[in-house]
Each structure stands twice: as C-alpha cells, then as structure tokens.
N, C-alpha and C positions, 0 to 999 in steps of 0.2 A: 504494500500500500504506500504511493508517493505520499508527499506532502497534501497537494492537491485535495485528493480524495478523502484523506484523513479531515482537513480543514471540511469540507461539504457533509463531510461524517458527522460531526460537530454542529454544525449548521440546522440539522435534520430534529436533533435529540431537541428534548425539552429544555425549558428555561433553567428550572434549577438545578439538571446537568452540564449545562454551559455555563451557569455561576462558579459551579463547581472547577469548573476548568479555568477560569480564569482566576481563582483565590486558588488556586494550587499554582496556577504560573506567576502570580504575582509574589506568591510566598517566595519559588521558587528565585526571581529574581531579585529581589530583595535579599535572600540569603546569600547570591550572589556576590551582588553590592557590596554588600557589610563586610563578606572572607576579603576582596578587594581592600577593603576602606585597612581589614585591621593589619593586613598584610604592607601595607605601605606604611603603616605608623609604626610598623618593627622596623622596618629598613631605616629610618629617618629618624634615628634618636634625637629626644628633644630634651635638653637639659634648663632648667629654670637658669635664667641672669639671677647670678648673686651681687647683693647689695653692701658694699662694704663699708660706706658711710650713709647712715640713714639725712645727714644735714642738708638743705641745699644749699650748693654754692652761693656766698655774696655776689660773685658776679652773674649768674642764672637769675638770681633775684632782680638785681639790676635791667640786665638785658628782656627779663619778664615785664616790668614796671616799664622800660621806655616801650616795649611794646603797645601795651593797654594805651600807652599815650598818647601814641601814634594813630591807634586806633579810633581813641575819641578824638583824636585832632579830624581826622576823616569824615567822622562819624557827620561833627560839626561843620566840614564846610561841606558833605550831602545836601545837611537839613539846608544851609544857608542858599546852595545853588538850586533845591526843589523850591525853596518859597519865593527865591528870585522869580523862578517860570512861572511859578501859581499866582501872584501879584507883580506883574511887570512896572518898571517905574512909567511913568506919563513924561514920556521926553517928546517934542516937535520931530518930525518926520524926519524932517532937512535941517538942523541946526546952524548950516553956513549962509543960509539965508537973512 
C-alpha cells in the first residue's frame, strides 16, 4: 500500500478514527521536536556568567545618568518641535515686503 492509498484509507474511516490519527501524529511529532530541542542543549553547554563584584561601577553610573539626560534633553525638544507644528506662529507670508 503506497502513501497515496493509505492517505484515501484514512479519508474513508470515520471522524473519530481520523482524530485519532492525527493526536497520534501530533504526539508523535512533538516527541520529535522535544528529542531535537534536548539533544542540542547537551551539545551546547551553557554555563551561568559569574558575578565577581556585585557594585556598579562609578563610571557605568555616570555614563547611565548622562544617558537619561540625553534622553530627556530629546525627549524635550520632540515635545517643543510637535507643539511648534500643532500651533504654528502667525508670521506675514512674505516678510521682505
């Protein structure tokens, strides 16, 4: 029996024979998956980063803080260049007039 005819086999039977069929191949592939998934995580030893000083650096702090700065310095002229477009000032057309 090819594939074929097997699949038209299948086809023919009832509904909860064909459930049947498919939570057996879904089992089946999934148990697949998984022998994969745990078979790659032996290959690829993964060791935790150890932490030798728990402090953070003065200068990470530093360079943290001028971040945030930066940020609201940005932040600040967003707001300033959206409320520019949302209320445009009332300048003449042609000013060299």
């Amino acid at each position: 029996m090819n594939l074929n005819e097997k699949i038209e086999d299948i086809r023919r039977k009832p509904e909860h024979i064909r459930l049947r069929y498919v939570w057996f191949l879904v089992a089946f592939c999934m148990t697949f998956v998984l022998v994969i998934w745990i078979f790659s995580l032996k290959s690829q030893p993964v060791s935790a980063p150890t932490v030798e000083n728990n402090i953070i650096s003065p200068d990470l702090t530093e360079e943290l803080q001028a971040q945030k700065e930066s940020w609201e310095a940005s932040q600040q002229q967003l707001k300033n260049t959206l409320n520019e477009a949302q209320n445009p000032a009332t300048t003449p057309a042609n000013p060299a007039q």
